[in-house]
N, CA, C and O of each residue as an XYZ file, in Angstrom:
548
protein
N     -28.949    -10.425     -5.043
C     -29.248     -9.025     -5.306
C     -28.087     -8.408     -6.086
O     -26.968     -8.322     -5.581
N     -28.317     -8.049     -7.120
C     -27.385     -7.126     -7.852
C     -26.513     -5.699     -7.138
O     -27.077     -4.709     -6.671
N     -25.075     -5.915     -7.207
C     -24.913     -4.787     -7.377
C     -25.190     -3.684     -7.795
O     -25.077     -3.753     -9.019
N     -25.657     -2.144     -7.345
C     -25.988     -1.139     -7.743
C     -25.074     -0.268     -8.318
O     -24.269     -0.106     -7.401
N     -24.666      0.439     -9.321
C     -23.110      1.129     -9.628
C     -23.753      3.001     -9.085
O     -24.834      3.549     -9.300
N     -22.767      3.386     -8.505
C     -22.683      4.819     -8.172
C     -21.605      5.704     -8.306
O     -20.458      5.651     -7.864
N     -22.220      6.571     -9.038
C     -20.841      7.471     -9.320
C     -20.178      7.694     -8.213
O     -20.692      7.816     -7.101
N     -18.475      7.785     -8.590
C     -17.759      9.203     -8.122
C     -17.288      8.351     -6.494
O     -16.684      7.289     -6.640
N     -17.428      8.586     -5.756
C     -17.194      8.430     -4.080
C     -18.050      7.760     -3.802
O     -17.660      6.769     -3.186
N     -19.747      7.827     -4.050
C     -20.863      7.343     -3.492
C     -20.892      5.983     -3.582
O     -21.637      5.276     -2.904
N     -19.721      5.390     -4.798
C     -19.611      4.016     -4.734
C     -18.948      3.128     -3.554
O     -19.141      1.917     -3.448
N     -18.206      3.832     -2.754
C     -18.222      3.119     -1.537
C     -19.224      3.062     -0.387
O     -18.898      2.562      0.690
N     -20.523      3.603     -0.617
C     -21.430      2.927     -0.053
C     -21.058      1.850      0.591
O     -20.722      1.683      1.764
N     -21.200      0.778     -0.750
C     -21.346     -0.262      0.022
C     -20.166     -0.996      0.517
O     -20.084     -2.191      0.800
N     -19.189      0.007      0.578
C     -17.852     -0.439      1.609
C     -17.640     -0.165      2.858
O     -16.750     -0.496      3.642
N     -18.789      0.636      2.967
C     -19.164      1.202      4.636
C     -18.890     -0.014      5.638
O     -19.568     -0.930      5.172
N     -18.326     -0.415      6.622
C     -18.235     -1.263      7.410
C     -17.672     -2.708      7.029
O     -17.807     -3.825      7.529
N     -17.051     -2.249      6.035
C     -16.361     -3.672      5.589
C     -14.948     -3.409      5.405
O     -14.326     -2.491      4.869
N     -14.611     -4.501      6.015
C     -12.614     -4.708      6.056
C     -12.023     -4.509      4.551
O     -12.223     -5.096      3.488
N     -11.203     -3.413      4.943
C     -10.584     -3.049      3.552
C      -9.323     -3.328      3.590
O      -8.788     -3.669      4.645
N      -8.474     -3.196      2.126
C      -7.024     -3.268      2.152
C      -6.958     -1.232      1.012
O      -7.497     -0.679      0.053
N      -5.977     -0.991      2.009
C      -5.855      0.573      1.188
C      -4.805      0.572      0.259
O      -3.925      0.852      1.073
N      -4.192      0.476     -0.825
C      -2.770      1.074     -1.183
C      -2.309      2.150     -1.749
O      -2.482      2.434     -2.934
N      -1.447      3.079     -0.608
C      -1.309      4.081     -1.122
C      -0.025      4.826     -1.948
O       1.015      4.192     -2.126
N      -0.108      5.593     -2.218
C       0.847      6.429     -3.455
C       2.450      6.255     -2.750
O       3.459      6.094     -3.436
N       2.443      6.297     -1.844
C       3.839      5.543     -1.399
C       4.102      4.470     -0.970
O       4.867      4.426     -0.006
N       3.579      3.254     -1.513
C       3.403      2.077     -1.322
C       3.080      1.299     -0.224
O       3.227      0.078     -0.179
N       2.599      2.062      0.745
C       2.199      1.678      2.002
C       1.133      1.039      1.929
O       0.289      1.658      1.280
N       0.689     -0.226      2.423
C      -0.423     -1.101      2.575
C      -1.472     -1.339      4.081
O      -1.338     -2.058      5.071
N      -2.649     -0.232      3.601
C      -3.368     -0.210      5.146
C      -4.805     -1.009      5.364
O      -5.621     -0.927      4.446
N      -5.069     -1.605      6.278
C      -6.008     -2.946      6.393
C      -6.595     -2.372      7.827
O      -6.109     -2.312      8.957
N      -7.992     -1.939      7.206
C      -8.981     -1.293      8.599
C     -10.369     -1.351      8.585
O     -10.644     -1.208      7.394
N     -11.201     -1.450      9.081
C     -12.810     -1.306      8.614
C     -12.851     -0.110      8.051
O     -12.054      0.643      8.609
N     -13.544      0.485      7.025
C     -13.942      1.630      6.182
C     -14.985      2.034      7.337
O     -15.722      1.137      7.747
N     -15.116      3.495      7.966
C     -16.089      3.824      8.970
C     -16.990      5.099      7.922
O     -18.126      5.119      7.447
N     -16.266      5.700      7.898
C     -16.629      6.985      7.132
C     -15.858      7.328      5.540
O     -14.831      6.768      5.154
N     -16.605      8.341      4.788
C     -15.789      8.486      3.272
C     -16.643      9.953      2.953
O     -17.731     10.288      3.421
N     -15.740     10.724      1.967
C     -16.678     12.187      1.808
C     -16.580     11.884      0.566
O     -16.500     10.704      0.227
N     -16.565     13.290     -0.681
C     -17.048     13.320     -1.728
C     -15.831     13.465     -2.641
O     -15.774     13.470     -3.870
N     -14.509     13.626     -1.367
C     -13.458     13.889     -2.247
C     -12.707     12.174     -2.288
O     -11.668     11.952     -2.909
N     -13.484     11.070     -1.491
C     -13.107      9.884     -1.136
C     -11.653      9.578      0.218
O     -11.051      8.561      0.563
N     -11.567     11.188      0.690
C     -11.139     10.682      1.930
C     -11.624     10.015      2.493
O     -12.844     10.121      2.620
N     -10.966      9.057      3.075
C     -11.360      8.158      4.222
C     -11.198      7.603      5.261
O     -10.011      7.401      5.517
N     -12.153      7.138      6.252
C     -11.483      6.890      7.534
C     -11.398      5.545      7.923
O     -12.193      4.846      7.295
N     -10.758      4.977      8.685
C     -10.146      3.787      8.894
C     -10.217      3.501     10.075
O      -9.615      4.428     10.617
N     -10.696      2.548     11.165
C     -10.837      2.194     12.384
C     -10.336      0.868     12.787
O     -10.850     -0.098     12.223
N      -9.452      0.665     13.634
C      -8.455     -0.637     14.012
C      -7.226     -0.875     12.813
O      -6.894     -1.922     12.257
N      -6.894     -0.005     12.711
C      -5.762     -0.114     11.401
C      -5.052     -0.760     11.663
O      -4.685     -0.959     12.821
N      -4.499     -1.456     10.384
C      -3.089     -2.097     10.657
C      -2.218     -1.830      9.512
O      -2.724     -1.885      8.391
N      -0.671     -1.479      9.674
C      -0.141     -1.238      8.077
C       0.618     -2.287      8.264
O       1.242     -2.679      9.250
N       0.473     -2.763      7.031
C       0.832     -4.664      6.665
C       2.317     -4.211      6.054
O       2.441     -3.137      5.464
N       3.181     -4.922      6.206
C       4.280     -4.545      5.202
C       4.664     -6.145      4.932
O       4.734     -7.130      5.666
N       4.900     -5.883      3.347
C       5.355     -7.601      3.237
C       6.766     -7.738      2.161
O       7.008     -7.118      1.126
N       7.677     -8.971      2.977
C       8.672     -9.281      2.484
C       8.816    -10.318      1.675
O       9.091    -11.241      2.441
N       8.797    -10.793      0.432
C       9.358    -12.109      0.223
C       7.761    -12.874      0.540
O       6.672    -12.359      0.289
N       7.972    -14.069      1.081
C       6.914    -14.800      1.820
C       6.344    -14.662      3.048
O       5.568    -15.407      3.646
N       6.985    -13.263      3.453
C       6.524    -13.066      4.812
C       5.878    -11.881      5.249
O       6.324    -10.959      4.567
N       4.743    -11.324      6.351
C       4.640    -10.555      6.403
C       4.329     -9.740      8.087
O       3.686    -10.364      8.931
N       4.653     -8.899      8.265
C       4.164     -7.839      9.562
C       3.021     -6.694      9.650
O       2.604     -5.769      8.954
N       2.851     -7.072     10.449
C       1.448     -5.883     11.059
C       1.889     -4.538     12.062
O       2.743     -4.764     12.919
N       1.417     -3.393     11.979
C       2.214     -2.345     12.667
C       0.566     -1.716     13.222
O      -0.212     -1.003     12.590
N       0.486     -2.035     14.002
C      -1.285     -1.561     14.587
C      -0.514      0.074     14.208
O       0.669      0.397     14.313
N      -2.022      1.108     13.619
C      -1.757      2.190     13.318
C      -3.278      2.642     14.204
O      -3.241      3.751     14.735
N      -4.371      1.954     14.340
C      -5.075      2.797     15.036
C      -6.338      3.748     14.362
O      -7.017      3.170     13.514
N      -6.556      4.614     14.559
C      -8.161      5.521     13.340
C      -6.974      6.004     12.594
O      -5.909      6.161     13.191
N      -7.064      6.195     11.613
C      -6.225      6.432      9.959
C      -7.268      7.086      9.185
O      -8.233      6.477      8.724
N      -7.055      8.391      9.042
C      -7.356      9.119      7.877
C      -7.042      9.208      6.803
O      -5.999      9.824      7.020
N      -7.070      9.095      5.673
C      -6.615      8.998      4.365
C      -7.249      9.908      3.248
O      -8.264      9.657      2.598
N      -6.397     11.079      3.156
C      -6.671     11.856      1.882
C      -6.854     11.321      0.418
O      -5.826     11.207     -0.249
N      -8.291     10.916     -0.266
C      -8.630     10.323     -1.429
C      -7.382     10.479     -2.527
O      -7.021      9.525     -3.217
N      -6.887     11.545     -2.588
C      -5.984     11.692     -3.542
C      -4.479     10.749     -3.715
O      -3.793     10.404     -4.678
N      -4.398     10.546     -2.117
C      -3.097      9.239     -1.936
C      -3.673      7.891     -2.259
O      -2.867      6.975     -2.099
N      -4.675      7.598     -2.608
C      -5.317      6.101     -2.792
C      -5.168      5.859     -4.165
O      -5.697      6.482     -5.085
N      -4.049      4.460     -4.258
C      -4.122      3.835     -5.678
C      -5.323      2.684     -5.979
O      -5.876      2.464     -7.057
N      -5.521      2.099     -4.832
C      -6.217      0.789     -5.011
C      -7.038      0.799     -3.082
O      -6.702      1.117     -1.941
N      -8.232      0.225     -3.815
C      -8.765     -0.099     -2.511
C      -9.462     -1.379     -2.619
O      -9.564     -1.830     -3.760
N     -10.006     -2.113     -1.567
C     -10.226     -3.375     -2.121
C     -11.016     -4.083     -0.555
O     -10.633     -3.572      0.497
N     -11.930     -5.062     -0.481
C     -12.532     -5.593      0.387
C     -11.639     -6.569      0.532
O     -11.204     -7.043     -0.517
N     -11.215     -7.035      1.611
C     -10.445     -8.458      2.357
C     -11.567     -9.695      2.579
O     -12.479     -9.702      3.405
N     -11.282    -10.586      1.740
C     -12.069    -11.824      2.055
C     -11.591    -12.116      3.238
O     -10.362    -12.172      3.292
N     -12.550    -12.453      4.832
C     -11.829    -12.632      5.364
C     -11.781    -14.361      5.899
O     -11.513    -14.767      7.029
N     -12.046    -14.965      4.987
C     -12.310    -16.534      5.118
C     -10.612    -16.883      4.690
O      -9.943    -17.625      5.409
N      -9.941    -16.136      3.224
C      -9.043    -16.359      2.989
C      -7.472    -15.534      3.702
O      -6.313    -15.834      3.990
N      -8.254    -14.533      3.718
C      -6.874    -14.197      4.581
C      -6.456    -14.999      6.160
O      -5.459    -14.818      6.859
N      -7.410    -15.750      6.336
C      -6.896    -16.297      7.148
C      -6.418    -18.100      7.062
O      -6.006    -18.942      7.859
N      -6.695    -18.054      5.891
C      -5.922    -19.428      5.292
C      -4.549    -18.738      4.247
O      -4.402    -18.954      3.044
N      -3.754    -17.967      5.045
C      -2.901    -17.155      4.277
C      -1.843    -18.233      4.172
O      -2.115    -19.225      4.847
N      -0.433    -18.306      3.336
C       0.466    -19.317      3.286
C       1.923    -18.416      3.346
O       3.049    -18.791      3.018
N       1.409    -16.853      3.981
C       2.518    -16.405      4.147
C       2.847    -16.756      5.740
O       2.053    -17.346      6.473
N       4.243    -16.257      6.166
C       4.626    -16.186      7.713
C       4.071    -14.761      8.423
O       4.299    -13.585      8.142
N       3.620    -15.101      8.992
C       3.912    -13.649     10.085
C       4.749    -13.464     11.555
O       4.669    -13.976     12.671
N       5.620    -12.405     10.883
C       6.592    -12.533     11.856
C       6.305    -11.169     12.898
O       5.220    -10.591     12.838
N       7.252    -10.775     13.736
C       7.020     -9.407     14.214
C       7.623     -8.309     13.792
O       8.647     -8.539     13.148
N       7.388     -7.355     13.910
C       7.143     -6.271     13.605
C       8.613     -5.909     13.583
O       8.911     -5.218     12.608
N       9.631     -6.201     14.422
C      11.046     -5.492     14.341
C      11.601     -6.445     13.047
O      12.075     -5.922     12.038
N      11.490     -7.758     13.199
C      11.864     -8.647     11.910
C      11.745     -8.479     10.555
O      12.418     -8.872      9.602
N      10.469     -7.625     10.694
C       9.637     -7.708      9.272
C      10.542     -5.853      8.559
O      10.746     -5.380      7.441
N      10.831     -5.360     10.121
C      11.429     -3.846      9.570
C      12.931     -4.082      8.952
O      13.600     -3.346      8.226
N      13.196     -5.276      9.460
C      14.912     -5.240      9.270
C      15.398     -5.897      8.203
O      16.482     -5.617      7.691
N      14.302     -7.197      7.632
C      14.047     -7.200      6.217
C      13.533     -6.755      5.542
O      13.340     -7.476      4.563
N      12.977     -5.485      5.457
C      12.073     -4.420      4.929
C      13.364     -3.510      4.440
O      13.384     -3.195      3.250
N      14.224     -3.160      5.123
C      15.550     -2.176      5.484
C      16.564     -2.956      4.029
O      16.902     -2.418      2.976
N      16.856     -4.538      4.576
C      17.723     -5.225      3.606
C      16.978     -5.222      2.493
O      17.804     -5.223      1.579
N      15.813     -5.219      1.995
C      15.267     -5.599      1.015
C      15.983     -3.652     -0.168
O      16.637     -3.425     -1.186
N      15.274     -2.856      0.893
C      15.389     -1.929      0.292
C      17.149     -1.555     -0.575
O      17.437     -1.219     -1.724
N      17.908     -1.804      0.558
C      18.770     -1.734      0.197
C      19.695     -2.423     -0.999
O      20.461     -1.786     -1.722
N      19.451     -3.944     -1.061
C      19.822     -4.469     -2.279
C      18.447     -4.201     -3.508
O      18.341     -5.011     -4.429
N      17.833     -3.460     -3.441
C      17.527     -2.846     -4.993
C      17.928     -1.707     -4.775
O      18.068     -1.341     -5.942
N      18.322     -0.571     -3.969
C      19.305      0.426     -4.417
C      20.625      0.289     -4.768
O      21.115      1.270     -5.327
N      21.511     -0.904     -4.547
C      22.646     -1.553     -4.742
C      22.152     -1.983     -6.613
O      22.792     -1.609     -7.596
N      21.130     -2.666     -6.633
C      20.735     -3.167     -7.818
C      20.917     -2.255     -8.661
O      21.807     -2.317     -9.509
N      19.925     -1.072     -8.521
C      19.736      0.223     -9.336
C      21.005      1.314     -9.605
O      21.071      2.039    -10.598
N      21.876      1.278     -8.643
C      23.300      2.111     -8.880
C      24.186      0.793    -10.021
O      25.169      1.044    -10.719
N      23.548     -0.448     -9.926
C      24.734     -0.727    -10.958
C      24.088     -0.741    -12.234
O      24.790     -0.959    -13.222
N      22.609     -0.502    -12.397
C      22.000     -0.872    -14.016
C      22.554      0.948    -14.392
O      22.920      1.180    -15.544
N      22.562      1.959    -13.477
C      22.419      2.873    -13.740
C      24.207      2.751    -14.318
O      24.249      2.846    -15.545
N      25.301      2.607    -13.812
C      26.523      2.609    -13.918
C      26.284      1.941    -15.071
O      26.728      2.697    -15.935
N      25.659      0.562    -15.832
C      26.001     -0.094    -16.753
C      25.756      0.564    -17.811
O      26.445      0.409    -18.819
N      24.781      1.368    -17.759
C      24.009      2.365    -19.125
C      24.655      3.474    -19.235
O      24.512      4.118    -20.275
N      25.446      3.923    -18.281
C      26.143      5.123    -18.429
C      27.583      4.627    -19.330
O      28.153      5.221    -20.246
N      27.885      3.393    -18.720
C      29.452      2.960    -19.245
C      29.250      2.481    -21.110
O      30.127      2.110    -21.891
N      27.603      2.701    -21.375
C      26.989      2.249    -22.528
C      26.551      3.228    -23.537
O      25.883      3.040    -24.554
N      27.132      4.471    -22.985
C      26.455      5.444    -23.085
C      25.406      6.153    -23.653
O      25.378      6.974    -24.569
N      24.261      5.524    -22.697
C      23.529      5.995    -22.217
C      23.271      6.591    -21.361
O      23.774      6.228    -20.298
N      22.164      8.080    -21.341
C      21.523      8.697    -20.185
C      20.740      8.110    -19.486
O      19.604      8.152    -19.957
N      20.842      7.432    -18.325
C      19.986      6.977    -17.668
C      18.496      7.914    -16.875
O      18.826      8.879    -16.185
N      17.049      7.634    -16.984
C      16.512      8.302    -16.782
C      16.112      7.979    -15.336
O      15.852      6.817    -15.020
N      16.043      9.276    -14.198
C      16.396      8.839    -13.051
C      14.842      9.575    -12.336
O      14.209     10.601    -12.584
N      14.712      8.687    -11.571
C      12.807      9.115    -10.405
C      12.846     10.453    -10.775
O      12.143     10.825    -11.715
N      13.679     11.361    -10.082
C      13.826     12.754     -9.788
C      12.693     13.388    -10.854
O      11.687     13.968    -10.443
N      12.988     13.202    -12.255
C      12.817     13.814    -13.285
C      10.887     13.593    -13.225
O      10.021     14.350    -13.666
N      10.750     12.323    -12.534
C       9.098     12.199    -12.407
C       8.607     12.409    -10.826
O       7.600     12.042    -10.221
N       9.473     12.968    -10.543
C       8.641     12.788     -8.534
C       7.120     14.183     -8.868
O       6.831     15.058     -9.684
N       6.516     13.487     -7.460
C       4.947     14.708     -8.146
C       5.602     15.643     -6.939
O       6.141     15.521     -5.839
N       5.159     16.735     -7.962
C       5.299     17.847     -7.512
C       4.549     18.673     -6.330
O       4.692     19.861     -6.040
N       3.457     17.405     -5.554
C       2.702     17.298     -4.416
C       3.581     16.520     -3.124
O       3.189     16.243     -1.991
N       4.629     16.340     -3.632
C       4.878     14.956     -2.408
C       5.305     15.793     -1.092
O       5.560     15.205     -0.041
């Protein structure tokens, strides 16, 4: 049977009750059954989990019913779930996955203060987030 295409929101129809992966505008990654959706594509989320992944590895943070304002959604997407469970990442727990989550962050802000120092000593203006953050956050 063919897919049907529907404008606008109405195209998640047929995501109603199927395991999703969410990603949103602050890079957060949420994995829940799709229960409900309106016209602005908020949506609701039932048995959540926010996945965070390091490297080759990854953690689960049960979040529970999750609402999601359409406007924070970059990507949404159905989870095969034959393959996610032939995954070839690790899953570790949840404090592990935060504390390389923490180091990770930190050596690309270490990274980014020295490209920024190198372009300045080059002189160049380096162009810095600030100048693009949305004016919604």
């Amino acid at each position: 049977m063919p897919h049907q295409y529907f404008p606008g929101s109405a195209s998640l129809l047929e995501e109603l009750d199927k395991k999703l992966m969410v990603v949103l505008r602050d890079g957060r990654k949420l994995i829940g059954f799709l229960r409900s959706f309106d016209q602005f594509a908020n949506l609701v989320l039932q048995d959540t989990i926010e996945r965070i992944y390091v490297g080759d590895a990854y953690g689960d943070i049960p979040r529970g019913i999750f609402l999601i304002r359409g406007e924070n959604v970059v990507l949404l997407g159905e989870i095969d779930l034959q393959k996610d469970a032939q995954t070839t990442l690790r899953q570790l727990p949840v404090e592990e996955i935060l504390v390389l989550q923490r180091e990770e962050q930190e050596r690309i802000e270490a990274q980014q203060k020295i490209q920024y120092k190198v372009m300045l000593d080059r002189g160049l203006q380096p162009v810095t987030d600030a100048l693009y953050e949305d004016t919604y956050s």
